[in-house]
MIPA-508202 format. One record per residue (C-alpha): x, y, z; residue in one letter. Coordinates in Angstrom, 1 decimal, m for minus. Layout:
<panus>
<panu <X,Y,Z>,A>
...
</panus>
This chain:
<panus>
<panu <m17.1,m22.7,m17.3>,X>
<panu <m14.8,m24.2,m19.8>,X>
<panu <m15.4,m26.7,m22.3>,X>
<panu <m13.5,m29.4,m21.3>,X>
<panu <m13.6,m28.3,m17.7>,X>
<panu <m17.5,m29.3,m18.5>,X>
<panu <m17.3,m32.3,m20.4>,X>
<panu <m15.3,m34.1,m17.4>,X>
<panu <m16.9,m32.7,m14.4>,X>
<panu <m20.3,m33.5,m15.1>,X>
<panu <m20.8,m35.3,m18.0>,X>
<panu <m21.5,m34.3,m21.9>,X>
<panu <m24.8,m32.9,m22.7>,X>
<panu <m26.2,m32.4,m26.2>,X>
<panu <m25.0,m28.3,m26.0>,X>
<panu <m21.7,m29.6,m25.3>,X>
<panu <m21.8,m31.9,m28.7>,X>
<panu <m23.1,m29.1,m30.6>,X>
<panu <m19.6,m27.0,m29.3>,X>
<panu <m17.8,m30.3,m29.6>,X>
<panu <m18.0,m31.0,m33.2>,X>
<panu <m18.6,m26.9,m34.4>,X>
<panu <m14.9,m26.3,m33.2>,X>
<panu <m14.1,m29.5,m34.3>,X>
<panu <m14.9,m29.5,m37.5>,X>
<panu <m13.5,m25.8,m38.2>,X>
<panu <m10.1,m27.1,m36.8>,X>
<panu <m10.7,m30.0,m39.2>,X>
<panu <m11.4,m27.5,m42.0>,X>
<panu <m8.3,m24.8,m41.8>,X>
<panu <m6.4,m28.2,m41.0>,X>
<panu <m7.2,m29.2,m44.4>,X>
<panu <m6.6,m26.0,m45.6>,X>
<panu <m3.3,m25.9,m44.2>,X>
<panu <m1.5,m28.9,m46.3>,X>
<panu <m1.5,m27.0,m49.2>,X>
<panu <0.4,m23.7,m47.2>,X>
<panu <2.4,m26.3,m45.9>,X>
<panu <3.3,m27.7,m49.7>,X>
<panu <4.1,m24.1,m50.8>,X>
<panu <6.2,m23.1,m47.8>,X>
<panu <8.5,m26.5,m47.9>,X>
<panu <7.5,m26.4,m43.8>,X>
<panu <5.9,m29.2,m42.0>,X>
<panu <2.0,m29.1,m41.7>,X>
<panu <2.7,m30.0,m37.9>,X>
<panu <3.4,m26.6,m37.1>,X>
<panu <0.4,m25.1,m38.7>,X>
<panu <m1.7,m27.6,m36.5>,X>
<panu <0.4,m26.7,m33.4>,X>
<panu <m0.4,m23.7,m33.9>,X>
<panu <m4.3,m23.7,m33.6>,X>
<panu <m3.9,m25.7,m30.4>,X>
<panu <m1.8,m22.7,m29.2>,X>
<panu <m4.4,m20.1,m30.5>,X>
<panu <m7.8,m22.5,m29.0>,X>
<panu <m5.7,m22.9,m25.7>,X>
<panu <m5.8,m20.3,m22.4>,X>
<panu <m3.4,m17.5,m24.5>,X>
<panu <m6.1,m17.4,m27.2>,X>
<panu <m9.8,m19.1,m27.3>,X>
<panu <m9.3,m19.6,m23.7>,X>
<panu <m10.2,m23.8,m23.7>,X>
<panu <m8.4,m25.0,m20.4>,X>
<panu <m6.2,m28.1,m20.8>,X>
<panu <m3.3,m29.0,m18.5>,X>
<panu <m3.9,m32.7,m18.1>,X>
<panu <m0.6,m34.7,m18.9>,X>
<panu <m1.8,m38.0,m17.9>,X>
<panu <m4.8,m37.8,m21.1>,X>
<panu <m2.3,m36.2,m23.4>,X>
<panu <m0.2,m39.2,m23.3>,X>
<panu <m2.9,m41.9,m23.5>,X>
<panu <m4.4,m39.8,m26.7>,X>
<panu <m0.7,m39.5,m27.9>,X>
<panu <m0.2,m43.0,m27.7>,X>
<panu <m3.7,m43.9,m29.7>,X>
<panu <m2.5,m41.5,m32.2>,X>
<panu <0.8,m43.1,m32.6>,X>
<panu <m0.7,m46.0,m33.2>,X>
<panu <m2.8,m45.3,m36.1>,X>
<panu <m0.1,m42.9,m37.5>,X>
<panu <2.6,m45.9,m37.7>,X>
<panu <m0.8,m48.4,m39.1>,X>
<panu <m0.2,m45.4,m41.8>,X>
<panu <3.0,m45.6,m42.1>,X>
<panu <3.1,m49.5,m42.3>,X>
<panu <0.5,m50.4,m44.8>,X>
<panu <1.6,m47.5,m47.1>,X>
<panu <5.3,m48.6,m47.1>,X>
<panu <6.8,m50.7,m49.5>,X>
<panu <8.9,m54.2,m49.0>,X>
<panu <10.4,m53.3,m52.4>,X>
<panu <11.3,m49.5,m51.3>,X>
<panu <12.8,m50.5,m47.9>,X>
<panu <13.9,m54.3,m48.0>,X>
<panu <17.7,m53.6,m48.6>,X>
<panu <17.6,m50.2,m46.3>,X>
<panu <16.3,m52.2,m43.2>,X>
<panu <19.5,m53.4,m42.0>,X>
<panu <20.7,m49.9,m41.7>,X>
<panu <17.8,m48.4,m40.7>,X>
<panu <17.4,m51.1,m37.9>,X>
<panu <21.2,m50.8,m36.5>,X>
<panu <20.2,m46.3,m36.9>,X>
<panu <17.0,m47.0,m34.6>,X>
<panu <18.7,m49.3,m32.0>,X>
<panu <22.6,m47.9,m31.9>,X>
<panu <22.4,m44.7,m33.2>,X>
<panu <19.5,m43.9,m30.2>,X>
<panu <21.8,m45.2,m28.1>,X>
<panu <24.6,m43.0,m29.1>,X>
<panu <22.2,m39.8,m29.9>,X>
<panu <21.0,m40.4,m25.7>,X>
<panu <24.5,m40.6,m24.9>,X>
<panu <25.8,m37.5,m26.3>,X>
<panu <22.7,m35.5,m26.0>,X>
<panu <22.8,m36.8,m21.8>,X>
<panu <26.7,m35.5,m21.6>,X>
<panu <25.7,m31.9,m22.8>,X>
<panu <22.9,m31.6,m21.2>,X>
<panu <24.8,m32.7,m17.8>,X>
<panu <27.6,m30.4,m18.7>,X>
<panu <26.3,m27.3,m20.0>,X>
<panu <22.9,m27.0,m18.5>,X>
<panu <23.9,m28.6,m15.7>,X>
<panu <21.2,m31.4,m15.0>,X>
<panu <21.7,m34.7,m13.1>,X>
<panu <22.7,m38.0,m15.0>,X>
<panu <18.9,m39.6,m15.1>,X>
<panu <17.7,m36.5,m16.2>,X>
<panu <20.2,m35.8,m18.6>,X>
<panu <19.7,m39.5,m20.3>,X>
<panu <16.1,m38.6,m19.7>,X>
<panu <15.9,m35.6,m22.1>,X>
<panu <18.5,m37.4,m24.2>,X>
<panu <15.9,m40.0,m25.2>,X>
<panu <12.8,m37.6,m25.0>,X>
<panu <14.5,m35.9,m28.5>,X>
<panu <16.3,m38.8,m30.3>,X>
<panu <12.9,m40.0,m32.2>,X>
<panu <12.6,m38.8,m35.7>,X>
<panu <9.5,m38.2,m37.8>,X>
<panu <8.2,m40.2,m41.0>,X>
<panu <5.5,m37.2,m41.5>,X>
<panu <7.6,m34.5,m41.0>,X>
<panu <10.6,m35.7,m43.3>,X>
<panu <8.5,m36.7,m46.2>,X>
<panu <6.0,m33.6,m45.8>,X>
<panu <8.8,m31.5,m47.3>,X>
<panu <10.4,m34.1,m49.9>,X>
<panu <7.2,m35.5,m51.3>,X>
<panu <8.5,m33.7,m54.5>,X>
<panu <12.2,m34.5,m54.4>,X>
<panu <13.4,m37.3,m56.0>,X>
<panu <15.5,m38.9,m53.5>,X>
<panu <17.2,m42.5,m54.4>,X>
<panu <15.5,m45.0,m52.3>,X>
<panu <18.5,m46.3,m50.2>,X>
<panu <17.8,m43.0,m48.7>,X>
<panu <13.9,m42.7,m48.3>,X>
<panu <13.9,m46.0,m48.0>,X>
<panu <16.2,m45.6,m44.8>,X>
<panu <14.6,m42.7,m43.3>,X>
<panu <11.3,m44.1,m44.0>,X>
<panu <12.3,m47.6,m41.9>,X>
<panu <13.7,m45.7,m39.3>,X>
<panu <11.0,m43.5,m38.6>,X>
<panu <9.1,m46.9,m38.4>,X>
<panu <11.6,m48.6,m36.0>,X>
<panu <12.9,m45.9,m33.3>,X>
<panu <9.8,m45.2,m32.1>,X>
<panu <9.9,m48.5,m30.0>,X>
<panu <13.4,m48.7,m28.9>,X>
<panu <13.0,m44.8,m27.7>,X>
<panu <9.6,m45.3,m25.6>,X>
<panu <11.3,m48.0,m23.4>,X>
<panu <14.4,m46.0,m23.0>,X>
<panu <12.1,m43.0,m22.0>,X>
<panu <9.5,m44.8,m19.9>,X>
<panu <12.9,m46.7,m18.0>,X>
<panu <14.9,m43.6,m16.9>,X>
<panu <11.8,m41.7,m15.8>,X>
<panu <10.9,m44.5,m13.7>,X>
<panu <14.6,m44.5,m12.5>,X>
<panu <13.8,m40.1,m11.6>,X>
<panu <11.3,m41.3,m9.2>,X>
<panu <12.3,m40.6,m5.2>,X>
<panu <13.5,m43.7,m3.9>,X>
<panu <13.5,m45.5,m7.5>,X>
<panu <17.0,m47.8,m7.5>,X>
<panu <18.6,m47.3,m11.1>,X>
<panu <18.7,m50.2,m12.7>,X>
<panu <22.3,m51.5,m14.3>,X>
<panu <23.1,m50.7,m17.6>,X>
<panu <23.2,m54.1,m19.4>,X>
<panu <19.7,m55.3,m17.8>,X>
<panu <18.1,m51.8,m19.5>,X>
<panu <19.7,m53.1,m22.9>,X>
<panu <18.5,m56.3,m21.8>,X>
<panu <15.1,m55.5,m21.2>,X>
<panu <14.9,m53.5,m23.9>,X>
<panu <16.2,m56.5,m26.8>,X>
<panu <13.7,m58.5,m25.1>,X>
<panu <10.6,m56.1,m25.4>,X>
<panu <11.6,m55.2,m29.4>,X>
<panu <12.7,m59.0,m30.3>,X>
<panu <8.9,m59.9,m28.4>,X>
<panu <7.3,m56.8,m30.5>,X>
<panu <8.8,m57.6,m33.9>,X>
<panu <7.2,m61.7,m33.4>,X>
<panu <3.6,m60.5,m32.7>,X>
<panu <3.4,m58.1,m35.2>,X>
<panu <4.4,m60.4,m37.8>,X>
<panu <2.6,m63.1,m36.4>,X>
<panu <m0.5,m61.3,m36.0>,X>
<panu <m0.3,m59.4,m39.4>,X>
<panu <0.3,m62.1,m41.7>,X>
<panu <m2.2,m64.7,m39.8>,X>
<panu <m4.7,m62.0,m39.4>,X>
<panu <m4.4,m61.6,m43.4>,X>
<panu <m4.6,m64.7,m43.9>,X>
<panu <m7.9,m65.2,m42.3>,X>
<panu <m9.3,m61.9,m43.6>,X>
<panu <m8.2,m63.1,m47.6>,X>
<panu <m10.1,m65.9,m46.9>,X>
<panu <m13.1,m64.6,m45.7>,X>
<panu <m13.3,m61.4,m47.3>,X>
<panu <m16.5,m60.2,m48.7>,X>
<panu <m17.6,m57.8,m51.3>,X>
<panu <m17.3,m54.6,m49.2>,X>
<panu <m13.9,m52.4,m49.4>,X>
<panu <m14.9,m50.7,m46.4>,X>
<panu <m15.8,m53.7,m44.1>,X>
<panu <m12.2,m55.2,m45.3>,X>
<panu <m10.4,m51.7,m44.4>,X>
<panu <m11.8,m52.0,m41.3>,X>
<panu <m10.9,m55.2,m40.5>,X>
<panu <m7.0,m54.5,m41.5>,X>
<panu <m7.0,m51.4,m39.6>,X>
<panu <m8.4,m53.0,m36.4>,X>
<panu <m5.4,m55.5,m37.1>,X>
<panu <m2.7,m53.5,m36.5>,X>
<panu <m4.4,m52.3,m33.3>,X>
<panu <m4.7,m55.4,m32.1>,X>
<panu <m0.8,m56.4,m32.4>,X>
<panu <m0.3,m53.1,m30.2>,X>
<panu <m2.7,m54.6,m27.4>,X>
<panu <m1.5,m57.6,m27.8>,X>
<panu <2.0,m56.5,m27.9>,X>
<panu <1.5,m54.3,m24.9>,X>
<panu <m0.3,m57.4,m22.7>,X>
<panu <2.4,m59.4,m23.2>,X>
<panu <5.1,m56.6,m21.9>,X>
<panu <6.9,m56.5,m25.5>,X>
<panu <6.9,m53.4,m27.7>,X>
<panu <3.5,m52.9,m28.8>,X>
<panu <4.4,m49.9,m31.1>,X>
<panu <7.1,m51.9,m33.1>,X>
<panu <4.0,m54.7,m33.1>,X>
<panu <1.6,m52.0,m35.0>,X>
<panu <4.4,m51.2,m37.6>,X>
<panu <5.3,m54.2,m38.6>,X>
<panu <2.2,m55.8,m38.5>,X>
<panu <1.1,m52.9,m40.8>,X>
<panu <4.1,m54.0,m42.7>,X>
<panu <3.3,m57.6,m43.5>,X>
<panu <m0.7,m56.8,m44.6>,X>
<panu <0.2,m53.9,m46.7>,X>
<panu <2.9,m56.2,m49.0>,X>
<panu <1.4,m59.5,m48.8>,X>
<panu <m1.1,m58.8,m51.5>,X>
<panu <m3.8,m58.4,m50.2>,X>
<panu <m7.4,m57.5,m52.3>,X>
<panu <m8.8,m54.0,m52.0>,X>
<panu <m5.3,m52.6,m51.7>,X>
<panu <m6.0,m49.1,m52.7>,X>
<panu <m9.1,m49.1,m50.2>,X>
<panu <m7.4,m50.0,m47.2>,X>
<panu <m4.2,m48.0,m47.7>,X>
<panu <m6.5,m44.8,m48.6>,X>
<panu <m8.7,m45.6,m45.3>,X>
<panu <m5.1,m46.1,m43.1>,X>
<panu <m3.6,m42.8,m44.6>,X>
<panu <m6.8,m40.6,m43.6>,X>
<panu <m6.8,m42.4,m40.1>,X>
<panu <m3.5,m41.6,m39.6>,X>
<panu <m4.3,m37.9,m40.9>,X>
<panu <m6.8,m37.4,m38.6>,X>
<panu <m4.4,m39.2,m35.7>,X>
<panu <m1.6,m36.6,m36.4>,X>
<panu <m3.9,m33.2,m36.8>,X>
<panu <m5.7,m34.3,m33.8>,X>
<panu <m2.0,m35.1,m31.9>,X>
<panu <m0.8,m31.7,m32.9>,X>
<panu <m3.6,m30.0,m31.5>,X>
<panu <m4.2,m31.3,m28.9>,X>
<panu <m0.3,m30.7,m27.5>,X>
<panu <m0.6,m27.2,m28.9>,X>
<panu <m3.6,m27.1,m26.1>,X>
<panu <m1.5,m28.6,m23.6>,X>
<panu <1.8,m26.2,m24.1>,X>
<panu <1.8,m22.6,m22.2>,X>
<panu <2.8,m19.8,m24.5>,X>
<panu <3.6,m17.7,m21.4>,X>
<panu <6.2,m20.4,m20.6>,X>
<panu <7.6,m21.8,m23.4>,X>
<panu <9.8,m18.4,m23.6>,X>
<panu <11.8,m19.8,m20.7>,X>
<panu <13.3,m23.0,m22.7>,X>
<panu <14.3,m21.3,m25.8>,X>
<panu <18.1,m21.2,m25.2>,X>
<panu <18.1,m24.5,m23.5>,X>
<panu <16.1,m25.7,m26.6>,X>
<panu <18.7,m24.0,m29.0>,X>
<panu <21.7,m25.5,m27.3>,X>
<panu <20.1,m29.1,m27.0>,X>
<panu <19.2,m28.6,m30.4>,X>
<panu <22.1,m27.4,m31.6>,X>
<panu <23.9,m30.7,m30.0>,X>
<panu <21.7,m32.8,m31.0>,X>
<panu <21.7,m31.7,m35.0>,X>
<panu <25.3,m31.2,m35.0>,X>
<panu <26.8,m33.6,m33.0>,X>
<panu <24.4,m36.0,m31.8>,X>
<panu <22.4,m36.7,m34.5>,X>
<panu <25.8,m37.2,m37.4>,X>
<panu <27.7,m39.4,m34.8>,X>
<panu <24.7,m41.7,m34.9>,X>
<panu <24.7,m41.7,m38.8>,X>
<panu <28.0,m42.4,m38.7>,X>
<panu <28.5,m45.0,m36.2>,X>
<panu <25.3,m47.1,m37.7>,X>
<panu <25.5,m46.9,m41.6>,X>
<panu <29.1,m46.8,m42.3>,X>
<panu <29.0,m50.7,m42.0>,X>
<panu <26.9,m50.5,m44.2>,X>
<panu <28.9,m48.8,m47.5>,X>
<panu <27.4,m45.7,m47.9>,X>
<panu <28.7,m42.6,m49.0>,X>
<panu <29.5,m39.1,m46.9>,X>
<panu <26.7,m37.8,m49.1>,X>
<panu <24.2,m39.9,m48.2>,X>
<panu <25.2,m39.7,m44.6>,X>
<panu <25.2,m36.1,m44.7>,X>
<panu <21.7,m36.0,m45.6>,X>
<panu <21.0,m38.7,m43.1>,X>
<panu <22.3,m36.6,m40.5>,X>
<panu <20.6,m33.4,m41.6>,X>
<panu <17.1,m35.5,m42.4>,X>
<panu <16.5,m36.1,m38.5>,X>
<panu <13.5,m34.4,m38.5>,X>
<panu <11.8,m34.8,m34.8>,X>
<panu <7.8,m34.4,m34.7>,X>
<panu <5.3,m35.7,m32.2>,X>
<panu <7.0,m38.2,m30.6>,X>
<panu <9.1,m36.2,m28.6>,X>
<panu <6.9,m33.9,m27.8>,X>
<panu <4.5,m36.8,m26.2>,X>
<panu <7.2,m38.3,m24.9>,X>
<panu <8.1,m35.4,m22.8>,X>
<panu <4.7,m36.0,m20.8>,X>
<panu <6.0,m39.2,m19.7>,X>
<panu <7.9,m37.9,m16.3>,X>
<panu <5.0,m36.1,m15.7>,X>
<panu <2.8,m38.7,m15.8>,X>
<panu <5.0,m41.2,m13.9>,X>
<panu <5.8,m38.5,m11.3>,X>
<panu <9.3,m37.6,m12.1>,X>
<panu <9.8,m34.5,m9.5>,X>
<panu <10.8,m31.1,m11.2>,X>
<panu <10.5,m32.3,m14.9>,X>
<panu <7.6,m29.9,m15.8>,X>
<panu <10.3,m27.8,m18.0>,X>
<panu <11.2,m30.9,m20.1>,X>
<panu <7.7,m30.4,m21.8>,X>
<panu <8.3,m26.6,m22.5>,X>
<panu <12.0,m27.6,m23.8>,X>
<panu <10.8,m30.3,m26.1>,X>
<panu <8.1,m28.5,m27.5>,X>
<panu <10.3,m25.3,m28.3>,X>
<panu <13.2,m27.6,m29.8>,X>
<panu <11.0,m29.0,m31.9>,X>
<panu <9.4,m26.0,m33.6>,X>
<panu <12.9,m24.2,m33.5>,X>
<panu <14.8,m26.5,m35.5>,X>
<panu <11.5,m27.8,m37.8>,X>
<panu <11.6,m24.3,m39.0>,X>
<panu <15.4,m24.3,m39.8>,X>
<panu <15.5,m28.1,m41.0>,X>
<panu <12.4,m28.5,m42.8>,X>
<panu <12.7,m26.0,m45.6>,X>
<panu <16.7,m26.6,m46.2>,X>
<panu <16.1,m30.0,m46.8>,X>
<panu <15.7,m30.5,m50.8>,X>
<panu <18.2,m27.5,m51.5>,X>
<panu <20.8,m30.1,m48.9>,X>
<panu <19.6,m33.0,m51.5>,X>
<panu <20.6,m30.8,m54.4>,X>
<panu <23.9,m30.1,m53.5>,X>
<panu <24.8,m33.0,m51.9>,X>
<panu <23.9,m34.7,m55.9>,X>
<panu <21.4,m37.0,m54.4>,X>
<panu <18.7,m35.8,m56.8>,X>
<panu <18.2,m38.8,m59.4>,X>
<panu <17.4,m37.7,m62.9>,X>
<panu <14.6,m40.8,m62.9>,X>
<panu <11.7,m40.8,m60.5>,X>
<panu <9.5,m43.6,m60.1>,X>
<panu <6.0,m43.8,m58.0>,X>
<panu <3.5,m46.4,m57.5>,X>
<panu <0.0,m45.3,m58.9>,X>
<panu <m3.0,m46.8,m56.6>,X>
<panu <m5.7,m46.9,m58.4>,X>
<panu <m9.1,m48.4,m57.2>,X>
<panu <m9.7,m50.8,m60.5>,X>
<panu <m10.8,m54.4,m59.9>,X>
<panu <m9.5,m55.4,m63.2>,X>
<panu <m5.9,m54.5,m62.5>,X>
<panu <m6.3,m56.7,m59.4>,X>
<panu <m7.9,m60.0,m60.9>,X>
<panu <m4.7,m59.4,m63.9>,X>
<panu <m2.5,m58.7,m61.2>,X>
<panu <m1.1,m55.3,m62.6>,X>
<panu <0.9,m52.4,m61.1>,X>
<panu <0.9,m48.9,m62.7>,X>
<panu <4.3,m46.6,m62.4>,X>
<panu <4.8,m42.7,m63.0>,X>
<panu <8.3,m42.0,m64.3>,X>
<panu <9.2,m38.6,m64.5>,X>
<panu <12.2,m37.8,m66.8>,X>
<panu <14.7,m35.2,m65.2>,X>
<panu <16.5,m32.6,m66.8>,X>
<panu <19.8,m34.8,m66.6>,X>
<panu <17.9,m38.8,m67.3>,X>
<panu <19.6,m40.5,m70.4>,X>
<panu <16.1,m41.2,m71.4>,X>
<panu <16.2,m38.2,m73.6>,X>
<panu <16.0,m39.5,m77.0>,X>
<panu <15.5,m43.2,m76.4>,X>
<panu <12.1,m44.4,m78.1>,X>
<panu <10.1,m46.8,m76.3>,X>
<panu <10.9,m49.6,m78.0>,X>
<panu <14.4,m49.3,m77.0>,X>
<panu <13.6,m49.3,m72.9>,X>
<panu <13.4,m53.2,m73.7>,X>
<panu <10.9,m53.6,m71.0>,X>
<panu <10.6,m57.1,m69.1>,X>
<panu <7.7,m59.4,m71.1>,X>
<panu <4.1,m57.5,m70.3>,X>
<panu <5.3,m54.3,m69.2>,X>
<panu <3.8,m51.2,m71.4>,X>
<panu <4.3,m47.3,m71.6>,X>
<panu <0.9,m47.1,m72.0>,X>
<panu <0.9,m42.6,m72.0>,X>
<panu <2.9,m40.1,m71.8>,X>
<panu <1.9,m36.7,m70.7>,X>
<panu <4.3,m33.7,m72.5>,X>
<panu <3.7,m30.5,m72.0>,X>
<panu <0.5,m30.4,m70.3>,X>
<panu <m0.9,m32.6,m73.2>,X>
<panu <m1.0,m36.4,m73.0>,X>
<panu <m0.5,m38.9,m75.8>,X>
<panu <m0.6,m42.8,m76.3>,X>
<panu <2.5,m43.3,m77.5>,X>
<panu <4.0,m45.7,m80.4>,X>
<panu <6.6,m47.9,m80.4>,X>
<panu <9.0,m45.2,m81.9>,X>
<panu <8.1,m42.5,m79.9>,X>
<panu <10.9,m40.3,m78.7>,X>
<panu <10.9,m39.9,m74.7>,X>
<panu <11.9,m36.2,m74.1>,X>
<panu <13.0,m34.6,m70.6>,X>
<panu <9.9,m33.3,m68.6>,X>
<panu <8.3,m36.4,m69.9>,X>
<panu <5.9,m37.8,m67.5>,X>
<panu <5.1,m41.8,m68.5>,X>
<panu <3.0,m43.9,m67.4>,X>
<panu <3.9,m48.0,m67.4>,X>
<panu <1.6,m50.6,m66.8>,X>
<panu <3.6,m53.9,m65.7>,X>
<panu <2.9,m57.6,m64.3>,X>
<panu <3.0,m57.3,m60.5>,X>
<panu <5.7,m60.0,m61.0>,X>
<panu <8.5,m57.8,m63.0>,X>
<panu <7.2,m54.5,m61.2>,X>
<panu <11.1,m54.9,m59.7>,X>
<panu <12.7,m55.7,m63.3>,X>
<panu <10.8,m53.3,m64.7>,X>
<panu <11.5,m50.2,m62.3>,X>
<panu <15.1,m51.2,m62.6>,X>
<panu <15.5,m51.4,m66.1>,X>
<panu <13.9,m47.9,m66.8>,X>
<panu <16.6,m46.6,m64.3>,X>
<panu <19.7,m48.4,m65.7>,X>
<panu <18.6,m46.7,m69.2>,X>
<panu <18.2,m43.4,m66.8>,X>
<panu <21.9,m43.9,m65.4>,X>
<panu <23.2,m45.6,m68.8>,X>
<panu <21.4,m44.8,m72.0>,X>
<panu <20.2,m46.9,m74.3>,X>
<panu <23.0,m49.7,m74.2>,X>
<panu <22.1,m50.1,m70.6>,X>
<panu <23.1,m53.6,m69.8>,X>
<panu <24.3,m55.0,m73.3>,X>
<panu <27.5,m56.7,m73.3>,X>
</panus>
């Protein structure tokens, strides 16, 4: 019998743990393994891990899975760690003047994306209206991991990761209630609801989601600075379990329990918090595990010797949705907003869909949508199809679009208690080939008062530098500045970047 088949039906014995965590922990293993193929290949790690659920499933190990109902339940858990994730690692600083934009892109653009997406798929394919709007908004989520899995190591300005980094946050909620709504609707003898009680409905449950995450995340932070102890990992714990409240208490109340999680995640990762560096590095491996388990797991669920079937409907949706879809969107949200062809370009060709879709499509299976079963097959092929053609064309598109800066800045985490009780942040800037930082010494960078280049690494050799010292391009620096002018410090050490050494003198 089965594994799982034996697990369910009559309970787990202490054989069945010994199975349980040997193929566990090898998938754990080569899923490991496989960030660093993923690095090298420019392709998503998400494919990799879909991948070994198709090779454990009945085309390969032969582990029987077919239940919908737990894929979506596990999907959802794993969405809510993987937006904690995304949440306490995100930045006010990075994001704050992208999340108009990225807000209007997560509410509008879905709504245009499930609108031209629904008119194709009703004309072309040919499928009904509710299913049409149903695959429309099964597909329109994009994917934080899968976008910055490929440009971890280009320098992108941060209107633009900032933006896709927000949005990824944000259209998560707005999509679920669209998706959950017109699979209801599919349902024999369901009456379809009017239009402007859907956007109703749906305003109500993000506006509702927004207040309890923020409530709950800075309260909740509040009461955990106050009574926080001397253990890292207790206080991890307690900001993790945080965020998973505001989705249960989000979802109690009938309001948007994911958009709750994200921006509860939001407020305890930027509010200063001690034992930052802990609790971010205990959220990212949560939400690690959350996506290698997610990806397995609906590798076991898909049928190899079906998923053949959707590939032309898969290429066509696809096709739309990249194309058409996907740039109308763009352009409809963010041109409000003042930015430039370029950076909607990339915007357009950045949609990068992952899990959410994919879970997503178990929805109308779930609810009991009749004759959907392809939807899941479609999905799953759409998003490996186009992963493969996005994912690795994505820095060369940031290249020759120009939106490469010649400055890059990163935060540096590191776990020091002395930096926290001075209140100090630590910055890598790495020079490009193009920065005007060439040939500025660091005295001339006229730093805000308490900011330090404190070394610079040349050559695979690092230095302390002096006051005199000539920055060079390939330099790597390191800066150690007052959390108070970390803002006024990044941005003078890009105006030199864009301007030279006269940057800002009358």
């Amino acid at each position: 019998m089965p594994l799982l088949t034996t697990i369910t039906s009559s309970g787990m014995t202490l054989d069945d743990l010994t199975r349980v965590l040997l193929i566990g922990s090898l998938v754990m293993l080569v899923a490991v393994a496989a960030v660093r193929l993923s690095t090298r290949s420019g392709l998503p790690s998400l494919l990799i891990y879909l991948a070994i659920g198709l090779a454990l499933g009945n085309a390969g190990a032969g582990i029987q899975f077919d239940n919908a109902s737990v894929t979506r339940v596990l999907g959802y858990a794993a969405l809510v760690l993987i937006l904690s994730e995304g949440g306490l690692t995100t930045s006010w600083g990075n994001i704050k003047d992208a999340v108009a934009p990225a807000a209007v892109l997560s509410t509008v653009g879905v709504a245009v994306s499930v609108i031209v997406v629904a008119v194709a798929a009703h004309t072309i394919l040919p499928l009904s209206w509710t299913i049409s709007l149903l695959v429309g908004a099964i597909v329109t989520s994009t994917d934080a991991a899968a976008v910055f899995a490929v440009l971890r190591n280009v320098p992108l300005p941060k209107r633009l990761s900032g933006m896709l980094e927000a949005e990824a946050g944000f259209n998560d909620a707005p999509v679920v209630i669209l998706v959950v709504a017109f699979a209801a609707q599919g349902v024999p003898g369901a009456e379809a609801e009017p239009w402007y009680l859907l956007v109703g409905s749906a305003a109500f449950e993000l506006v509702g989601g927004a207040l309890v995450g923020v409530a709950v995340g800075w309260v909740g932070g509040q009461l955990l600075k106050r009574a926080a102890g001397g253990s890292s990992a207790l206080f991890s714990i307690g900001i993790v379990t945080l965020t998973v409240l505001a989705y249960a208490l989000g979802t109690a109340v009938h309001v948007s329990g994911f958009l709750a999680t994200y921006l509860s995640a939001l407020v305890l990762g930027n509010m200063g918090l001690p034992y930052r560096t802990a609790f971010q590095s205990f959220g990212n491996a949560l939400g690690w595990i959350a996506q290698i388990g997610l990806f397995v797991l609906l590798g076991l669920l898909a049928d190899p010797f079906r998923l053949d079937e959707q590939i032309v409907p898969a290429v066509v949706i696809g096709l739309v949705l990249l194309l058409v879809a996907r740039p109308l969107s763009v352009i409809a949200s963010t041109s409000w907003f003042g930015l430039s062809w370029r950076d909607q370009a990339f915007l357009s060709w950045a949609g990068l869909r992952g899990a959410v879709p994919v879970v997503l499509a178990t929805v109308p299976l779930v609810v009991g949508t009749p004759d959907t079963e392809w939807i899941f097959d479609l999905v799953f092929m759409l998003v490996v199809v186009f992963t493969i053609v996005q994912a690795p064309t994505l820095p060369w598109v940031a290249r020759r679009l120009g939106l490469v800066e010649d400055v890059h800045s990163v935060d540096v985490d590191l776990e020091s208690t002395t930096l926290l009780e001075i209140g100090a942040d630590v910055l890598q800037v790495s020079v490009g080939d193009q920065s005007r930082l060439h040939g500025v010494a660091v005295f001339e960078l006229r730093l805000p008062k308490g900011a330090n280049v404190t070394l610079v690494v040349r050559d695979g050799e690092s230095f302390v530098p002096a006051p005199h010292t000539t920055i060079r391009h390939g330099d790597r620096l390191l800066v150690v500045a007052p959390s108070k002018v970390h803002h006024r410090t990044e941005q003078r050490i890009r105006a030199v970047s864009r301007d030279g050494r006269l940057a800002g003198w009358p």
